[in-house]
C-alpha positions as CSV (number, residue, x, y, z in Angstrom):
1,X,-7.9,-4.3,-112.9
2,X,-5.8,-7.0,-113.8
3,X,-3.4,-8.9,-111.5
4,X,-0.1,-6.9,-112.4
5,X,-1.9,-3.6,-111.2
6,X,0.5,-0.9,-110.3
7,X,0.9,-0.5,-106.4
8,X,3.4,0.8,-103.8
9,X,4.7,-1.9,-101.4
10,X,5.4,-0.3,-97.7
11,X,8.0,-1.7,-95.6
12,X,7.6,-3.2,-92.4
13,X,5.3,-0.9,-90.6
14,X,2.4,-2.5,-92.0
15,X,3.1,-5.3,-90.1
16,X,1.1,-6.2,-88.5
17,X,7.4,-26.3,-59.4
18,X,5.8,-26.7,-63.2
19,X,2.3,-26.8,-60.6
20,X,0.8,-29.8,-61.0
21,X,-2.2,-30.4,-62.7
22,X,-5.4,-29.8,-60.7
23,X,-7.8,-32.7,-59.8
24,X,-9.6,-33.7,-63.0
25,X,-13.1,-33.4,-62.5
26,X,-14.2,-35.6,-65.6
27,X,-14.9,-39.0,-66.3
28,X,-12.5,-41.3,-63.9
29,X,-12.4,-43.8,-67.0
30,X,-10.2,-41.5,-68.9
31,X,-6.9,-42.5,-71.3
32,X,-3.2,-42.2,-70.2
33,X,-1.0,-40.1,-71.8
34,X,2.5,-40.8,-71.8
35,X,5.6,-40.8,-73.7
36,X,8.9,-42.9,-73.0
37,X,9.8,-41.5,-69.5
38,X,6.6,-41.1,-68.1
39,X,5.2,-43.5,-65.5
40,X,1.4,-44.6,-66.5
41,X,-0.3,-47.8,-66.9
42,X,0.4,-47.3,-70.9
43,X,3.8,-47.8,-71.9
44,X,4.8,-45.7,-75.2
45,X,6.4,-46.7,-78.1
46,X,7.8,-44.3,-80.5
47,X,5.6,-42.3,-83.3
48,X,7.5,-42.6,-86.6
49,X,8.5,-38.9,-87.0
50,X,9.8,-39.3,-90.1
51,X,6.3,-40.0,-91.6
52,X,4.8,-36.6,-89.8
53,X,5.1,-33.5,-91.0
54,X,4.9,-30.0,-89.3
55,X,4.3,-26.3,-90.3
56,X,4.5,-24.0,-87.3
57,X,3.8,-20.3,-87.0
58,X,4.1,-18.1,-84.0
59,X,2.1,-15.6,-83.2
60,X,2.7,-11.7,-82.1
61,X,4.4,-11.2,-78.1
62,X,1.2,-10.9,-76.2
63,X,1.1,-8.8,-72.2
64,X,-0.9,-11.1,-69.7
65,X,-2.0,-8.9,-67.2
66,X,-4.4,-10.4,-65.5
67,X,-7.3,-12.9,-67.4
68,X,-6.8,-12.6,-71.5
69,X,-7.9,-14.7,-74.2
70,X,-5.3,-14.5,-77.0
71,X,-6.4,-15.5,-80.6
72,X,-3.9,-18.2,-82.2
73,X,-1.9,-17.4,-85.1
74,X,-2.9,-18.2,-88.3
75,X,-0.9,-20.9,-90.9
76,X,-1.7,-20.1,-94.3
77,X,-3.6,-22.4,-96.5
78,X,-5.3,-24.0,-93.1
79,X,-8.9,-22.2,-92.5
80,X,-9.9,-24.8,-90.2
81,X,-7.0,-24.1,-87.7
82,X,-5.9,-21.0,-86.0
83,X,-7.0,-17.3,-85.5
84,X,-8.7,-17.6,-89.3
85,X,-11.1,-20.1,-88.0
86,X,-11.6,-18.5,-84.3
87,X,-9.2,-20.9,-82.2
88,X,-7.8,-18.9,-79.2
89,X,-6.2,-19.9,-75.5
90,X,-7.4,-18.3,-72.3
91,X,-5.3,-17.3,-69.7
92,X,-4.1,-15.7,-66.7
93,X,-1.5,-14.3,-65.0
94,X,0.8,-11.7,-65.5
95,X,3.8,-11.5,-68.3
96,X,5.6,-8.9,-70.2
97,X,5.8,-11.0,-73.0
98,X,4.2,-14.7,-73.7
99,X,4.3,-16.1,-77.3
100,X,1.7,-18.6,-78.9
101,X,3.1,-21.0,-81.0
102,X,0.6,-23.1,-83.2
103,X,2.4,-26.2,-85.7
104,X,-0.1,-28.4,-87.6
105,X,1.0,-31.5,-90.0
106,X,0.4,-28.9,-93.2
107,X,3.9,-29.6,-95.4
108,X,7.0,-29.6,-94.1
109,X,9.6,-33.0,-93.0
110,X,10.9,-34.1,-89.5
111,X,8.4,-34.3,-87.3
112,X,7.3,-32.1,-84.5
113,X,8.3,-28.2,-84.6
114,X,11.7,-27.3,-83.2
115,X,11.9,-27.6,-79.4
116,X,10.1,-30.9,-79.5
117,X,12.9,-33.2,-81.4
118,X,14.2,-35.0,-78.2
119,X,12.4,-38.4,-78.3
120,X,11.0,-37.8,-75.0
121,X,9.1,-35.1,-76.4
122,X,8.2,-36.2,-79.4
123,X,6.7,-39.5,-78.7
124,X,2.8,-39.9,-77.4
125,X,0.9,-43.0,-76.6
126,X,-2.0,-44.2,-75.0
127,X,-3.2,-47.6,-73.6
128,X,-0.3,-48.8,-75.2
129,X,-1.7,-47.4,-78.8
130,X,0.5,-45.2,-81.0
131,X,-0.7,-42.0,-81.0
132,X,0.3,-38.9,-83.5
133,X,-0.9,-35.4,-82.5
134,X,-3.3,-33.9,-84.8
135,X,-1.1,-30.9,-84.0
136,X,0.9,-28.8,-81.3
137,X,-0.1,-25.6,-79.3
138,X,3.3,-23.8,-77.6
139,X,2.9,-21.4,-74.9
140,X,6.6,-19.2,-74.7
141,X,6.9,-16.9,-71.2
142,X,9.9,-14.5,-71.6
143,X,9.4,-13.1,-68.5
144,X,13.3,-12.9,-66.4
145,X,12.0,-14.9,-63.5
146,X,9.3,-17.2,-63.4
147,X,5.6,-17.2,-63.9
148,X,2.5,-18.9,-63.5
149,X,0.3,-19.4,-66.4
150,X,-3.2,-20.3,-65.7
151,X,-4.7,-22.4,-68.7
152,X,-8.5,-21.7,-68.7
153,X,-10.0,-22.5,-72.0
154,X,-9.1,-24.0,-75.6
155,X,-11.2,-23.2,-78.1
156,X,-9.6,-25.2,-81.2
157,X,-11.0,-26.4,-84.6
158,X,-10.4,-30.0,-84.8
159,X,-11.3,-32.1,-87.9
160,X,-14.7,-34.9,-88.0
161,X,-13.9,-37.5,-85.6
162,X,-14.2,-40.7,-87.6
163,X,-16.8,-43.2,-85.6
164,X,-14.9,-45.0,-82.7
165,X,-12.7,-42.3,-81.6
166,X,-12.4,-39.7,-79.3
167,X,-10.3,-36.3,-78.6
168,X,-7.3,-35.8,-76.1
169,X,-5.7,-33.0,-75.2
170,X,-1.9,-33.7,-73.5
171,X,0.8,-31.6,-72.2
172,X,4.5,-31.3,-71.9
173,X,6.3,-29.3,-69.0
174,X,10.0,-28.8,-69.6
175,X,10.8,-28.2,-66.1
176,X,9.5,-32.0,-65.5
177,X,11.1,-33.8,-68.2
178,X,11.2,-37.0,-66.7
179,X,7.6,-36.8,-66.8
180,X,7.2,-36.3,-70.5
181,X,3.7,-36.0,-72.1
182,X,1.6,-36.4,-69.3
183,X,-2.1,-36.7,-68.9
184,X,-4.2,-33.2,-69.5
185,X,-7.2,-33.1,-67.4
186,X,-9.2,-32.8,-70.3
187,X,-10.3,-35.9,-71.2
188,X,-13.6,-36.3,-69.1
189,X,-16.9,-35.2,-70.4
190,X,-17.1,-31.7,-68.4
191,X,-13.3,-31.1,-70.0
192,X,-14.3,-31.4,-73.5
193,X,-16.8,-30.8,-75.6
194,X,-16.4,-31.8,-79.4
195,X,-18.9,-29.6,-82.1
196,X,-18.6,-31.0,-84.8
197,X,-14.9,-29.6,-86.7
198,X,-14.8,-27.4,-83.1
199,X,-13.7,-28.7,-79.6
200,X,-13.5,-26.5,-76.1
201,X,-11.2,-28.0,-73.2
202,X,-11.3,-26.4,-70.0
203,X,-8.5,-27.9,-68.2
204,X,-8.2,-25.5,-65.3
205,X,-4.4,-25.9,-65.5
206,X,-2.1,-23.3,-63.5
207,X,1.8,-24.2,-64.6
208,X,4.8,-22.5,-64.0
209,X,6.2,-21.5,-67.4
210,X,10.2,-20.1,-67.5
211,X,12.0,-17.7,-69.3
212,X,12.2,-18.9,-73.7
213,X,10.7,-23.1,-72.5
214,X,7.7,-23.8,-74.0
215,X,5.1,-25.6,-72.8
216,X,3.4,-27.7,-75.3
217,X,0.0,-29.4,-75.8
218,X,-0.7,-31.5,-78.1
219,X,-4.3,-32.2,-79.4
220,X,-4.9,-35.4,-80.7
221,X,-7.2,-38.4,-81.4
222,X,-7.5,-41.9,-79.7
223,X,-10.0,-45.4,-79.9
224,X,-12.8,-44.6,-77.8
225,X,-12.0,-48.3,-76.8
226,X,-8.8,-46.8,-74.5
227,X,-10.4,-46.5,-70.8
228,X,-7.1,-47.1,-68.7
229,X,-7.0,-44.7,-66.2
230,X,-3.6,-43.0,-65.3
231,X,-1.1,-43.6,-62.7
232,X,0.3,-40.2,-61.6
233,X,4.2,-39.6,-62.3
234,X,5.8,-39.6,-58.9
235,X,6.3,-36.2,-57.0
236,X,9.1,-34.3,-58.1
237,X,10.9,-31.0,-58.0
238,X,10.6,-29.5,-61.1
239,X,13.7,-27.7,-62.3
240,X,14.2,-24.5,-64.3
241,X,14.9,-25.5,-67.8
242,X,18.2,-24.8,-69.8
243,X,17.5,-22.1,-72.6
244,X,20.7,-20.8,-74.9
245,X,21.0,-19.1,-77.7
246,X,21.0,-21.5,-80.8
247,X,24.6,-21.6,-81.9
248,X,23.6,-20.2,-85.3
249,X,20.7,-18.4,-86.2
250,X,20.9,-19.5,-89.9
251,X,17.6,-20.9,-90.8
252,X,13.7,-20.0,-92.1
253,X,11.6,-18.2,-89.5
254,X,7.8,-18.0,-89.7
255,X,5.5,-15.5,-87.2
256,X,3.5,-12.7,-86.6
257,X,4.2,-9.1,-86.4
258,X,1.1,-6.5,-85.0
259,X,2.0,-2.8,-84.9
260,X,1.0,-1.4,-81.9
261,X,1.9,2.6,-82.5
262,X,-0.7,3.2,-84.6
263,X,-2.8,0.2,-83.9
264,X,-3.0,-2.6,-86.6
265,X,-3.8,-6.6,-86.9
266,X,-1.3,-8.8,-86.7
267,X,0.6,-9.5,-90.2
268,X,2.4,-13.2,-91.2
269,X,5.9,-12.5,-91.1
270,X,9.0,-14.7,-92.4
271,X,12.1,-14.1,-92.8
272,X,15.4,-15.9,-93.5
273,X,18.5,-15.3,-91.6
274,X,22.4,-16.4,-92.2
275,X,25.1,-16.1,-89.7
276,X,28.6,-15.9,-90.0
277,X,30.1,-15.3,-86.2
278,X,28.6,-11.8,-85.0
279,X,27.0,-11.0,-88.4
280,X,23.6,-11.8,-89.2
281,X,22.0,-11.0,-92.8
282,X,18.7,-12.1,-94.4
283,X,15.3,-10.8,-96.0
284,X,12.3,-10.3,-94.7
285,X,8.7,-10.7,-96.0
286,X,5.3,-9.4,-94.7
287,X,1.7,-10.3,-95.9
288,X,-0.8,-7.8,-96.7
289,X,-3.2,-7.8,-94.1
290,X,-6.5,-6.1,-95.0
291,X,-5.9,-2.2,-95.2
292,X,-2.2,-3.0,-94.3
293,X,-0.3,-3.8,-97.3
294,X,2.9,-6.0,-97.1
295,X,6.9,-5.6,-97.5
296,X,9.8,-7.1,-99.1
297,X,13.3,-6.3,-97.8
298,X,17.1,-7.1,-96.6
299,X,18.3,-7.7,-93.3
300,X,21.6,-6.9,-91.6
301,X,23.3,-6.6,-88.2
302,X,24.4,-8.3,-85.4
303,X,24.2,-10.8,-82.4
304,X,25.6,-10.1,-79.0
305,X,24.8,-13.2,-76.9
306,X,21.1,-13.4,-76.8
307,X,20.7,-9.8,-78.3
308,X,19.5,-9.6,-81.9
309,X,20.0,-5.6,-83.4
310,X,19.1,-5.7,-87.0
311,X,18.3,-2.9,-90.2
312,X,15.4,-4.1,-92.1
313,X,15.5,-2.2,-95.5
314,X,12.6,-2.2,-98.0
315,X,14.1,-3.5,-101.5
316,X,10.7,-2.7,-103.1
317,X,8.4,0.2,-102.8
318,X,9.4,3.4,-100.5
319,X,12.6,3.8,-98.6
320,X,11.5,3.0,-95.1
321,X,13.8,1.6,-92.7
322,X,13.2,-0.7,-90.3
323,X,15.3,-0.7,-86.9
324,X,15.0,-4.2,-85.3
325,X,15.7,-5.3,-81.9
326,X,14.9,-8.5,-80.8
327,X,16.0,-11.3,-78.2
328,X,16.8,-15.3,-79.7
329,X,16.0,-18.2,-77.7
330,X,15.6,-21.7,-78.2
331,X,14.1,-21.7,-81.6
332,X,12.2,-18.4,-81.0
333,X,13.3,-14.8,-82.3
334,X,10.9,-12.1,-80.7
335,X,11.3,-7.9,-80.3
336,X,10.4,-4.8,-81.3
337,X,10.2,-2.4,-84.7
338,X,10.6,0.8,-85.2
339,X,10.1,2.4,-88.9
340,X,11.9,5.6,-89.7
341,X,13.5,7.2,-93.2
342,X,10.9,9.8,-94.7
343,X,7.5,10.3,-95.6
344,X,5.1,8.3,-94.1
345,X,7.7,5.9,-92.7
346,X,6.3,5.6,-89.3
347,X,5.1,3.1,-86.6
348,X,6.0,0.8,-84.5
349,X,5.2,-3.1,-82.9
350,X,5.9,-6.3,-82.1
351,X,7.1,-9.4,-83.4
352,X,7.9,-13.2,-83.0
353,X,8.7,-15.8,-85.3
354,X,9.7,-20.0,-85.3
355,X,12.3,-21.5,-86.5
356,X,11.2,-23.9,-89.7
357,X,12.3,-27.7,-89.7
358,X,10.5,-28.2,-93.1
359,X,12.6,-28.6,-96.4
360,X,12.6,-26.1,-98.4
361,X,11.6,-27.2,-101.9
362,X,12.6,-25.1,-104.9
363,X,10.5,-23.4,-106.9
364,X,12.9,-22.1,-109.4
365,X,12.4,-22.1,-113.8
366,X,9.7,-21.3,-115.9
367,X,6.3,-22.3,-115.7
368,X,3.6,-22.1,-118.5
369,X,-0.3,-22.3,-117.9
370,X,-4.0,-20.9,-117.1
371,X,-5.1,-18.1,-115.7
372,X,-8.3,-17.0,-115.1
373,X,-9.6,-13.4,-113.5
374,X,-12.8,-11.8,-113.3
375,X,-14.4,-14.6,-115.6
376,X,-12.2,-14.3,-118.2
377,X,-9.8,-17.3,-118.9
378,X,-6.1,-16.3,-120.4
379,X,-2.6,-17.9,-120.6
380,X,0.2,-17.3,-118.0
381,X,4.1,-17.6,-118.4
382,X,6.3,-17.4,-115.3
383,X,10.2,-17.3,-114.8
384,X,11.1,-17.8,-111.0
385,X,14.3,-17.2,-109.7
386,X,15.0,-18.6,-105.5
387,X,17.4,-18.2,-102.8
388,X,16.4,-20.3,-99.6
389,X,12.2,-19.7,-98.6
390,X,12.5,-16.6,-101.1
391,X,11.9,-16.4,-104.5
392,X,10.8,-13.3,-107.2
393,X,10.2,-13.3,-110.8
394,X,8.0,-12.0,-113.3
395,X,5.3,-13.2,-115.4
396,X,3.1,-12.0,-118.5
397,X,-0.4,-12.5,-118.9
398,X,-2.3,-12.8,-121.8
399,X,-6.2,-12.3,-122.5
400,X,-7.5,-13.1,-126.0
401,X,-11.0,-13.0,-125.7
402,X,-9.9,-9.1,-123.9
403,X,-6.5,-7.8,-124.5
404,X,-7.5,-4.9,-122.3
405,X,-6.4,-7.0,-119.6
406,X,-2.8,-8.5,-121.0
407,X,-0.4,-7.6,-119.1
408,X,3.2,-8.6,-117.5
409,X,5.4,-7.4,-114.2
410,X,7.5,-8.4,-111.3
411,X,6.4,-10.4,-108.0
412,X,8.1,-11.7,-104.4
413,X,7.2,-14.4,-102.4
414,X,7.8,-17.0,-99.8
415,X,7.8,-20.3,-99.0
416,X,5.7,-21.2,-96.0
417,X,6.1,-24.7,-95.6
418,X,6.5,-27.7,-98.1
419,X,3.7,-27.4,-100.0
420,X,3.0,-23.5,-99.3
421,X,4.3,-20.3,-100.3
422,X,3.0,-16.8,-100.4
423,X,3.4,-14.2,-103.1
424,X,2.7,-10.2,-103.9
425,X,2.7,-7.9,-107.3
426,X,5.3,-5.7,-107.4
427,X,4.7,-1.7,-108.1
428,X,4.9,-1.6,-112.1
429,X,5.3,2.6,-111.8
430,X,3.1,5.0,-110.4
431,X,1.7,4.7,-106.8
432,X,-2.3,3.2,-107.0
433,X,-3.8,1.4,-104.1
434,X,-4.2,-2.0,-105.5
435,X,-2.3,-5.5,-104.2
436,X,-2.7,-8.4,-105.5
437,X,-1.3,-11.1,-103.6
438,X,-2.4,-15.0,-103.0
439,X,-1.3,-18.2,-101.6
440,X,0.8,-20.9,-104.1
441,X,0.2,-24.2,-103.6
442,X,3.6,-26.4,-104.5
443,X,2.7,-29.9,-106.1
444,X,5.9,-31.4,-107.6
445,X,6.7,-29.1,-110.6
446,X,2.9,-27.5,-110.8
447,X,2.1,-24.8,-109.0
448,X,-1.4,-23.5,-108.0
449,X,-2.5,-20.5,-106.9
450,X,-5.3,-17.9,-105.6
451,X,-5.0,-14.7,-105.9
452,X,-7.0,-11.4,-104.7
453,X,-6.7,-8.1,-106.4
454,X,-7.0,-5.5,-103.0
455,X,-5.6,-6.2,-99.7
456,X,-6.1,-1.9,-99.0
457,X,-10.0,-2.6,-99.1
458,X,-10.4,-0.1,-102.4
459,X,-13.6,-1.3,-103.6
460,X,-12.0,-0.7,-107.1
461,X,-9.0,-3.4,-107.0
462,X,-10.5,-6.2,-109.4
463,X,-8.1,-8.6,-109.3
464,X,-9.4,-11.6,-107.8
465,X,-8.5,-14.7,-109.5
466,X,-7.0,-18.1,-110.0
467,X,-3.8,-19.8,-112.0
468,X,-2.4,-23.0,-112.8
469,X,1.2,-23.6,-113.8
470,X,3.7,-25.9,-114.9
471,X,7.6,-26.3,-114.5
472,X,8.8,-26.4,-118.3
């Protein structure tokens, strides 16, 4: 099979009082962690954002009901971070609906994820040394009133620790602001254990989390040198944090979407939304996950204070429609699906996605390269047309040593981050089972990409491959 197999695209039913920290219990010679407004022995100077970059994904609404250990969502193009490489949170407690957001320095421009911009946020240091997070982990309650969050257990892939240094783990409780980043408890040796491109912190940590703050961590590195031990921030009250609805909703959005109704695995989901006072209109995209394949479509409907109501409708493959309700708040966008229209247009789930800080970089013209499937080495020509994060196209392969496999059709994709996007064949006629899709990676006016030929697991689909193009 070569990569422009024929193949029906489905539509979005394949989706997939802040307490106080306890008593750490590690080493008493531990690091400070502070940022501008917090009171430690370490006073911070600001990180220079504009030289970090961010990506930031969130994952599917999760239902704490008790002790859970919830998997972190993935960010494409990272294997060694997120539910790809086994990284998952602990907790307890009990919430209808608590979102995991993950952002790592993979592309992107401006610094931490939204939600963090405030310099009292953003900035971390320790022992008076700079610090910059090696990335971010956001836990999202949107339960009405409040609710404590026990944090158990990290389990978090971490790159080699260069000699000298050690790992930190931080946190940042918006109903404290004055505190800012404040010391996590796990810096001591019983806290953290560090395995090689792995680390597990046990911080023990019960906080009160409130309805659409975050609470953030923040993982990062620090001299092993740094041995000042903290000064608590003075006592005080915390105070339920100010949420709104964003006055627009225009922007890139990046998350996770897991059908619940029949049971699947969570999906990436992004999608691209512009506002124009009540009216909302966008397009989606979802990535073939495994058996489930993805979808491609147009948005429309309405916002009502906080209340999102939107029609998804697939723009390639069958006719499904998608009926969307969702809540925004703060830079989070989480709900429900329902799928509806005709045959085999059924299911339902859950969804949440971030709003994207990075730049969108434009992908647009026509490329000329390599390709090179199943052993076999051919040329490629591309012509890419983009609006916003999405893009489409088509492209024509050719095969000399096999013409068999020549071929040309029409592809979708997305733009992930700065330097990421994601992309899917489009159905060429008929309806067989394969789906080639792969990630691109963006490198001035070269793109790069992997492909594989079946995300429906038919053993058949022989499509794997690789390709190399340039802007012309």
């Amino acid at each position: 099979m070569h990569l422009f197999i024929k193949r029906a695209v489905l539509a979005l039913s394949g989706l997939s009082l802040a307490a106080l920290i306890t008593a750490c219990t590690g080493s008493a010679n531990v690091p400070a962690a502070s940022s501008g407004t917090g009171t430690t022995t370490a006073s911070a100077t600001p990180v220079p954002q504009s030289s970090i970059s961010f990506a930031a994904i969130s994952g599917a609404p999760v239902a704490l009901n008790g002790r859970a250990v919830v998997t972190l969502p993935s960010i494409p193009g990272m294997s060694n971070l997120g539910g790809g490489n086994g990284d998952s949170i602990t907790m307890s407690g009990t919430a209808s609906n608590a979102v995991v957001t993950l952002a790592s320095s993979s592309g992107g421009s401006g610094g931490p994820p939204a939600g963090l911009q405030s310099a009292g946020r953003s900035m971390l240091a320790i022992g008076g040394v700079n610090v910059t997070p090696l990335y971010y982990v956001g836990v999202t309650s949107f339960n009405p009133t409040p609710t404590q969050i026990t944090f158990s257990q990290f389990n978090l892939g971490v790159p080699n620790l260069p000699p000298g240094t050690s790992l930190g783990l931080a946190h940042n409780d918006p109903s404290l602001p004055q505190n800012g980043w404040n010391q996590h408890c796990a810096f001591g040796p019983s806290q953290v254990t560090v395995n090689g491109s792995n680390a597990t912190f046990t911080p023990n940590a019960p906080i009160t989390t409130y309805f659409g703050a975050p609470v953030w961590f923040a993982v990062y590195q620090y001299p092993s040198s740094v041995t000042s031990a903290p000064t608590p921030p003075p006592p005080a009250t915390p105070t339920a944090p100010t949420v709104t609805t964003p006055s627009s909703l225009t922007g890139t959005y990046v998350g996770s979407s897991v059908q619940t109704s029949p049971a699947g695995s969570p999906q990436y989901l992004e999608f691209s939304l512009t506002q124009s006072g009540t009216s909302v209109s966008g397009t989606f995209a979802v990535l073939p996950n495994g058996s489930q394949t993805g979808g491609f479509g147009t948005l429309s409907g309405s916002l009502s204070g906080s209340a999102l109501a939107l029609t998804g409708t697939n723009t390639f493959g069958n006719t499904c429609t998608n009926t969307i309700n969702a809540t925004a708040s703060g830079a989070l966008i989480l709900g429900t699906f329902a799928v509806s229209g005709g045959s085999g247009c059924t299911g339902s789930g859950t969804f949440s996605a971030q709003l994207q800080t990075f730049t969108v970089p434009s992908v647009a013209g026509n490329y000329s390269g390599t390709v090179t499937q199943v052993g076999t080495s051919g040329t490629m020509t591309m012509t890419i047309t983009q609006s916003g994060a999405f893009f489409s196209g088509s492209a024509t392969l050719t095969f000399p040593s096999n013409p068999s496999m020549n071929g040309s059709g029409q592809f979708v994709g997305f733009i992930s981050n700065a330097t990421t996007a994601q992309f899917t064949v489009l159905p060429g006629g008929g309806n067989q089972s394969c789906a080639p899709f792969g990630t691109v990676t963006i490198n001035g006016n070269q793109l790069t990409a992997s492909f594989s030929g079946s995300s429906t697991g038919n053993g058949n689909c022989n499509g794997t491959g690789t390709f190399t193009v340039t802007h012309s």
